[in-house]
Structures are given as structure tokens and as C-alpha cells.
Backbone bond lengths (Angstrom), bond angles and torsions (degrees), N, CA, C in turn:
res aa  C-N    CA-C-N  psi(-1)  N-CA   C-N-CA  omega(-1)  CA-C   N-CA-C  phi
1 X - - - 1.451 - - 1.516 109.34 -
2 X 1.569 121.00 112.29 1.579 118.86 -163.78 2.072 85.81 -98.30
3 X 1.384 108.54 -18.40 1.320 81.35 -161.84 1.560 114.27 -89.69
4 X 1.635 109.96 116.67 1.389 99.84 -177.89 1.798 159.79 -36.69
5 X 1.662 71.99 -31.44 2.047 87.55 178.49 1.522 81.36 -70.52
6 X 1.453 135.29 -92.02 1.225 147.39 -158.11 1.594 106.94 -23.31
7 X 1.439 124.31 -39.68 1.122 132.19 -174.01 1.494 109.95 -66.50
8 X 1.266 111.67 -42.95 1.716 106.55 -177.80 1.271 108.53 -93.07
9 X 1.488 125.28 24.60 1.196 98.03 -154.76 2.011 81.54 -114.90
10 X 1.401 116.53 151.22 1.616 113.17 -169.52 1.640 130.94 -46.07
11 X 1.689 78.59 -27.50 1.788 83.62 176.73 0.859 107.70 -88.75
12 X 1.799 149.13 15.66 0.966 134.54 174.46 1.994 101.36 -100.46
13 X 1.101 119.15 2.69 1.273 125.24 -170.54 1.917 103.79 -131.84
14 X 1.384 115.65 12.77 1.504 118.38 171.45 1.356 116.32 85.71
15 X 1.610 129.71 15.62 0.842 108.57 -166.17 1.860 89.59 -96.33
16 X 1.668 94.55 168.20 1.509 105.22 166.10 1.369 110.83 -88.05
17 X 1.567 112.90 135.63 1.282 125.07 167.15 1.528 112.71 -52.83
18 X 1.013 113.46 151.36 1.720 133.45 -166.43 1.027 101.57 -59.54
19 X 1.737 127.65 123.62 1.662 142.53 143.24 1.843 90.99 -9.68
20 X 1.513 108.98 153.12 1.583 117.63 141.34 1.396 92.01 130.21
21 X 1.208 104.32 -170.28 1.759 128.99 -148.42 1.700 87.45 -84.74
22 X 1.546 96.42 132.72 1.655 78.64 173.81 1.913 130.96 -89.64
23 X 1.132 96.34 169.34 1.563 112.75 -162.64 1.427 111.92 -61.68
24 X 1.598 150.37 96.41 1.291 104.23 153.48 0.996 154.06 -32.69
25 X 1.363 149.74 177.02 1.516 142.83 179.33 1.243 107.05 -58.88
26 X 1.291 128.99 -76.82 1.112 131.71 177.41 1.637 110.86 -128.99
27 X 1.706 105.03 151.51 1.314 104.90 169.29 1.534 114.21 -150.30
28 X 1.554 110.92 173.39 2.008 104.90 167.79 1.572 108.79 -79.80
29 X 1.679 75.45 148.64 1.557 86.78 166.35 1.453 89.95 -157.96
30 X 1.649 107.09 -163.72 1.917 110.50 -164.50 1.365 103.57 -126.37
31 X 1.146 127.33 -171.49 1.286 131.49 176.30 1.897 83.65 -128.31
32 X 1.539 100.70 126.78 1.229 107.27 174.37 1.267 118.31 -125.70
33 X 1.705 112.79 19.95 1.841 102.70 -164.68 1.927 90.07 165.24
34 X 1.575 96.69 165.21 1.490 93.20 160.73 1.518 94.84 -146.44
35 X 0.997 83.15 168.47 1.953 116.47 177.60 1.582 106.21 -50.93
36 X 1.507 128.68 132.09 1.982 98.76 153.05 1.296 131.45 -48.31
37 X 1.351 107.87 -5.56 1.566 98.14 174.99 1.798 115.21 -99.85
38 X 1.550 100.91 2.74 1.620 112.31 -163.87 0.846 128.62 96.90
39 X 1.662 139.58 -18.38 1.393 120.04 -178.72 1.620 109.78 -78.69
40 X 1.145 94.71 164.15 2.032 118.68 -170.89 1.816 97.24 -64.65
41 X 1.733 108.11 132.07 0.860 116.98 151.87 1.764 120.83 -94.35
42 X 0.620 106.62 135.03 1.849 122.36 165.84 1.282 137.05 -87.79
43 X 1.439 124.59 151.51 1.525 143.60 176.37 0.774 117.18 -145.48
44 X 1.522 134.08 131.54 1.446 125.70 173.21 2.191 86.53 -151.26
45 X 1.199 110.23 159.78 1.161 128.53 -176.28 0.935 101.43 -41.37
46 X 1.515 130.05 156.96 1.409 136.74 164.79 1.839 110.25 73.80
47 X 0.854 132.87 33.18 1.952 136.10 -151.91 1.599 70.34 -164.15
48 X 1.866 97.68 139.16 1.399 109.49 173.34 1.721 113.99 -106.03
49 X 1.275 93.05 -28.27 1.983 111.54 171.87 1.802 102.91 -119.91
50 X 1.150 98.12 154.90 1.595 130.86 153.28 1.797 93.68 -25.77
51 X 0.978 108.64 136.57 1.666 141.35 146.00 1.394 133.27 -95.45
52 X 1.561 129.42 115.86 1.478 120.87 -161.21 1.877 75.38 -90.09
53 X 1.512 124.06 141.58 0.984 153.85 176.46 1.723 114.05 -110.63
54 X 1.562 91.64 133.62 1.917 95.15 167.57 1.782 104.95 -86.15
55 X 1.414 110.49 -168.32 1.297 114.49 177.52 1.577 107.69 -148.03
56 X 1.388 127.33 125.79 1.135 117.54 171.03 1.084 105.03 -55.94
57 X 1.692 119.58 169.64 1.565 134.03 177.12 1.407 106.61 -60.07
58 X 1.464 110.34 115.74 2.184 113.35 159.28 1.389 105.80 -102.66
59 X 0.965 125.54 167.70 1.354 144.51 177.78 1.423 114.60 -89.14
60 X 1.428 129.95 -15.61 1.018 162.17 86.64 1.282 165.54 -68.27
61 X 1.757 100.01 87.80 2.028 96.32 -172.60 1.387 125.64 -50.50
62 X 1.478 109.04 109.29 1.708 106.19 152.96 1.559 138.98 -11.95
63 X 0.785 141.94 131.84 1.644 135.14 171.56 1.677 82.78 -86.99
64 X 1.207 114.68 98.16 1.471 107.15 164.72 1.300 107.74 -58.64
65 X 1.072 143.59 -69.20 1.570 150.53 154.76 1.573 100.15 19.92
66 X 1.441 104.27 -52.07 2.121 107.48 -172.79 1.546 91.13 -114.88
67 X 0.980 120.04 47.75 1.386 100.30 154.64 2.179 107.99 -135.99
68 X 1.044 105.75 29.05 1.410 116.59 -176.94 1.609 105.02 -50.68
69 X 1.251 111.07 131.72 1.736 105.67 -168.85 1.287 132.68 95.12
70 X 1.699 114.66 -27.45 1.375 119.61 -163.91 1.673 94.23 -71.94
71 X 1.682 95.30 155.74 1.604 87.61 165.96 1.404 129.97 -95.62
72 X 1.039 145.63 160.90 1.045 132.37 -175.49 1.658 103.10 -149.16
73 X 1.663 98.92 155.27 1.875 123.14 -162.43 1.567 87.68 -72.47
74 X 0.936 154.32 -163.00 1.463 174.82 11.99 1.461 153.03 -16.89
75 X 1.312 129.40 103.14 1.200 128.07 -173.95 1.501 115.95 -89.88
76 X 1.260 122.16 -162.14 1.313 120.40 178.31 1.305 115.71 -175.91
77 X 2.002 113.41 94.46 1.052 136.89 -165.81 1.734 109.84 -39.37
78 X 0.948 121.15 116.73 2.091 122.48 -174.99 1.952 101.87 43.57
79 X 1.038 117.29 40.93 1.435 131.27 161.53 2.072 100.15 78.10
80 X 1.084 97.82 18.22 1.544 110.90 -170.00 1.544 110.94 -47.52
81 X 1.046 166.54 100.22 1.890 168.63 131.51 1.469 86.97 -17.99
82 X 1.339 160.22 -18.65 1.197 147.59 -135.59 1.546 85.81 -140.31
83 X 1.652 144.14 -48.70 1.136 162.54 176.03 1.241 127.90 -50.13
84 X 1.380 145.37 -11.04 1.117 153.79 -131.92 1.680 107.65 -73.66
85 X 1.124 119.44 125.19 1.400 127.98 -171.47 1.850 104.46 -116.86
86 X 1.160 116.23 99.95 1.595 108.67 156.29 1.367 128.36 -53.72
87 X 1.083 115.24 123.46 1.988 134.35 -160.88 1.556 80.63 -104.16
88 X 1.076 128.54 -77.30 1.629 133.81 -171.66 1.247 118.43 -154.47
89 X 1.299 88.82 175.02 1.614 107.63 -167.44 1.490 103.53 -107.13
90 X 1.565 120.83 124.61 1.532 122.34 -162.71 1.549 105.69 -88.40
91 X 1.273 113.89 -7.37 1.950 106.37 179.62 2.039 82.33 -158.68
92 X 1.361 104.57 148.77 1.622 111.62 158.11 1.536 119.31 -73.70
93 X 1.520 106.63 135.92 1.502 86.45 171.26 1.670 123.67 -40.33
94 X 1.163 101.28 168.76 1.876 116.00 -174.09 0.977 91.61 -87.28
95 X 1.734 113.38 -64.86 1.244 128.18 -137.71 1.445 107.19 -103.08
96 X 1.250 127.09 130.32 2.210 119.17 -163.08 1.691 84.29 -134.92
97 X 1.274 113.98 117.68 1.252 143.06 157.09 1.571 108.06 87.04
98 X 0.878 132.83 31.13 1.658 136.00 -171.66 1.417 105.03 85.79
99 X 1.675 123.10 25.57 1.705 109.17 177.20 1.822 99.52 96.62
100 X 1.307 112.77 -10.69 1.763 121.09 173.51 1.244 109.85 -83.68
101 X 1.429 130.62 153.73 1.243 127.94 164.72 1.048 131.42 -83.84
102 X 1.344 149.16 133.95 1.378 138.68 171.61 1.766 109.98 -32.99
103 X 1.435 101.44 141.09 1.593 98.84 -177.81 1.872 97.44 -87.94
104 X 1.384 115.14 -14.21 1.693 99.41 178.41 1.499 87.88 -149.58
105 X 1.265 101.01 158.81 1.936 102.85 162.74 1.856 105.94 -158.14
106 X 1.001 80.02 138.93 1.490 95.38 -161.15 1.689 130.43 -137.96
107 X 1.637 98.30 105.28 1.203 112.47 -173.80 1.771 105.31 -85.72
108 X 1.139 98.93 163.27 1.783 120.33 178.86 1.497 97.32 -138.18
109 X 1.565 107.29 154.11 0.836 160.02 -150.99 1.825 118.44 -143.84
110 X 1.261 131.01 119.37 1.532 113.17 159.08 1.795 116.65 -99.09
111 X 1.371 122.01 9.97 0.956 128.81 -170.46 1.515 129.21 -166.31
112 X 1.430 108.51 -33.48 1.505 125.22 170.60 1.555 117.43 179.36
113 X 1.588 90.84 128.30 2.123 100.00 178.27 1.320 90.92 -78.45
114 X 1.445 114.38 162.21 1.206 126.82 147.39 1.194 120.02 -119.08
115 X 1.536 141.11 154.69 1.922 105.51 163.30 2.066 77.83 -154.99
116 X 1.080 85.36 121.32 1.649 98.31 176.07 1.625 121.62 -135.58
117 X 1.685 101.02 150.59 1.316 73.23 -153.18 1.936 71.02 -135.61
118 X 1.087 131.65 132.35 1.435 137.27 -178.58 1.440 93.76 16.98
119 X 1.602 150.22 -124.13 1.336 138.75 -112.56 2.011 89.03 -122.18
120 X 1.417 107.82 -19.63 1.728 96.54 162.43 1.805 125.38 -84.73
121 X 1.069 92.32 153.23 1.462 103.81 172.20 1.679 127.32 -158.34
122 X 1.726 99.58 113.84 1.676 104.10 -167.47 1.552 89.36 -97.99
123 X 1.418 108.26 130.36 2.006 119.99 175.45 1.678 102.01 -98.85
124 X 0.839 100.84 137.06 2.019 95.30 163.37 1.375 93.93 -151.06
125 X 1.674 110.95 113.48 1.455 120.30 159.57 1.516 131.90 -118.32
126 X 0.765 122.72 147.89 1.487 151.60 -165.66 2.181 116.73 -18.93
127 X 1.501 97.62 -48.10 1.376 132.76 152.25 1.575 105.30 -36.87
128 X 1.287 107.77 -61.55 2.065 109.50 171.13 1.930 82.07 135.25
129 X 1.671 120.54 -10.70 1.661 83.37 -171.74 1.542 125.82 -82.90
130 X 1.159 137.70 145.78 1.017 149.69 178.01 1.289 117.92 -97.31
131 X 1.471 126.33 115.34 1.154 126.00 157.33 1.948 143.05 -120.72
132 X 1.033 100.18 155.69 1.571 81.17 -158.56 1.698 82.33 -148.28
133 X 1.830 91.56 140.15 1.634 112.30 -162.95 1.385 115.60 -149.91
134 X 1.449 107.92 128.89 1.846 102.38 -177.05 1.396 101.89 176.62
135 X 1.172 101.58 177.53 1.900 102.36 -172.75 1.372 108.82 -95.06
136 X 1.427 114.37 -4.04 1.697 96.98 155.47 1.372 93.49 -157.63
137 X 1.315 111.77 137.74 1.491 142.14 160.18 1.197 120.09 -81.89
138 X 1.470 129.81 110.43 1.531 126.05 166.37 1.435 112.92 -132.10
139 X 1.639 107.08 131.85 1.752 108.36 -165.63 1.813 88.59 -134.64
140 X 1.372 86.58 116.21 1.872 99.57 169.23 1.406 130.35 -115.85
141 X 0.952 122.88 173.40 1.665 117.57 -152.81 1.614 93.03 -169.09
142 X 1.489 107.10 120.96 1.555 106.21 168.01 1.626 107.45 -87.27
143 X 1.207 106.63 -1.07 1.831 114.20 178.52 1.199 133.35 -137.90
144 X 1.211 117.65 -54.35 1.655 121.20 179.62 2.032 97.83 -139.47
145 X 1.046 111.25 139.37 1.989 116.41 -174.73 1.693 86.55 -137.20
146 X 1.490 114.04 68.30 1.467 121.51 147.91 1.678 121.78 -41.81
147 X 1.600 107.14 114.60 1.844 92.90 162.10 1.540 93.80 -108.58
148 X 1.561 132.00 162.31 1.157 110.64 -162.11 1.831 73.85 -170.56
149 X 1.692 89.62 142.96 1.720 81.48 166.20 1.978 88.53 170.59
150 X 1.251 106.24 -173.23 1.469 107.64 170.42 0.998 125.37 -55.52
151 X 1.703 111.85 -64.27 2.038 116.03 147.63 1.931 85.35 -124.74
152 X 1.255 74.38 -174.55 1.581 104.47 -161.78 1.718 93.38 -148.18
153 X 1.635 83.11 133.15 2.325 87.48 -165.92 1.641 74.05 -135.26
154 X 1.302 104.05 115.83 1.874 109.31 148.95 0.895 102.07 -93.43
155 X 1.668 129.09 149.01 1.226 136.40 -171.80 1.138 118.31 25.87
């Protein structure tokens, strides 16, 4: 068995899955806590303590830490009560950093952003050009409104 989760996981070593009522497929439960190392603890009805939980792959990890409350989908590795695997997250947190804003956020690209919004559209591709398009342009400056470039052609 090369694949690691599968490897630690009991049925990969013979054990029988846990006596008890069986599992639906999936169900809610919360994130009520995390691990010292960070991963999401869990609750869902019928569980008397917290559950340390896996997470399917996001494209972005959670700060479980700020997500206390959120709900979350649940699976359950070979019907395991002890296993609990997060499938998804049923709403995004509200709240991102205690109600603070991120001081940077930062998307990538391997070739070209897009971000459009009905009749605007800002391009940024890979090359370095930047373009930006819409039926009205307005650029303000409480101090200095630099245009700057090799030449510069208005109209």
C-alpha cells in the first residue's frame, strides 16, 4: 500500500470497523476546535467528544482556528464513527481574521488573470502586459497620478 492516508488508516492493517449503529453516507456536523497541530475537530449528533477530522483536497486550506461553527458535509472512511472525513464546507466563513482584513491576498495565474465584471475587464498576463477595459476609466491620486512607460500615446 504506497498510498499514505490508506496506509494508516485501520483497514489497511485488518482491523474491524467499530461495533454501533450504522453511519449514513454523509451527514452535518461543526468544526468545534483544532488539534495542536491544526487540523479540524468535529461534532455531529450522536458523538459525545470532538472528532480529529481529515479534509478532502481545497485549493485553499482553512485556518481551522477561524472557522469555529462553520458547518461542514461529512463522510466516514469504511463507515468509521472514529474516521470522519470533511467532503465540504456548507457556507464560507463570514468572518476572515477576527472581522480584520487580510493585509495581502493573492491570486496566481500560469498564463492569464481575468477579473470581469459586466462591461469592465482588467487582463494581466504572464508576458507582464496589462490590460484594462470599460466605458469609463477613472484614475485618482490625492498626490502624484504618474503615467510612465517607454512612450506613452493618448489617443
Amino acid at each position: 500500500m504506497n498510498d499514505p492516508v490508506l496506509h494508516d488508516h485501520p483497514a489497511a492493517h485488518g482491523r474491524e470497523r467499530q461495533a454501533g449503529a450504522a453511519l449514513p453516507a454523509v451527514l452535518f456536523g461543526s468544526i468545534v476546535g483544532t488539534t495542536p497541530s491544526g487540523e479540524p475537530l468535529v461534532l455531529w449528533d450522536g458523538v459525545p467528544r470532538p472528532v480529529r477530522a481529515r479534509c478532502v483536497w481545497l485549493p485553499v486550506q482553512p485556518d481551522w482556528d477561524r472557522c469555529m461553527g462553520l458547518v461542514v458535509c461529512l463522510g466516514f472512511l469504511g463507515g468509521d464513527a472514529t474516521e470522519p472525513v470533511i467532503v465540504g464546507l456548507m457556507s464560507p466563513p463570514t468572518v476572515v481574521n477576527g472581522g480584520e482584513l487580510p493585509r495581502q491576498v493573492r491570486i496566481e495565474a500560469a498564463e492569464e488573470l481575468v477579473l470581469e465584471c459586466g462591461r469592465a475587464r482588467l487582463g494581466l498576463r504572464a508576458d507582464g502586459k496589462v490590460s484594462v477595459h470599460g466605458e469609463h476609466l477613472l484614475s485618482r491620486a490625492t498626490v502624484t497620478n504618474k503615467v510612465q512607460g517607454g512612450s506613452v500615446q493618448i489617443n
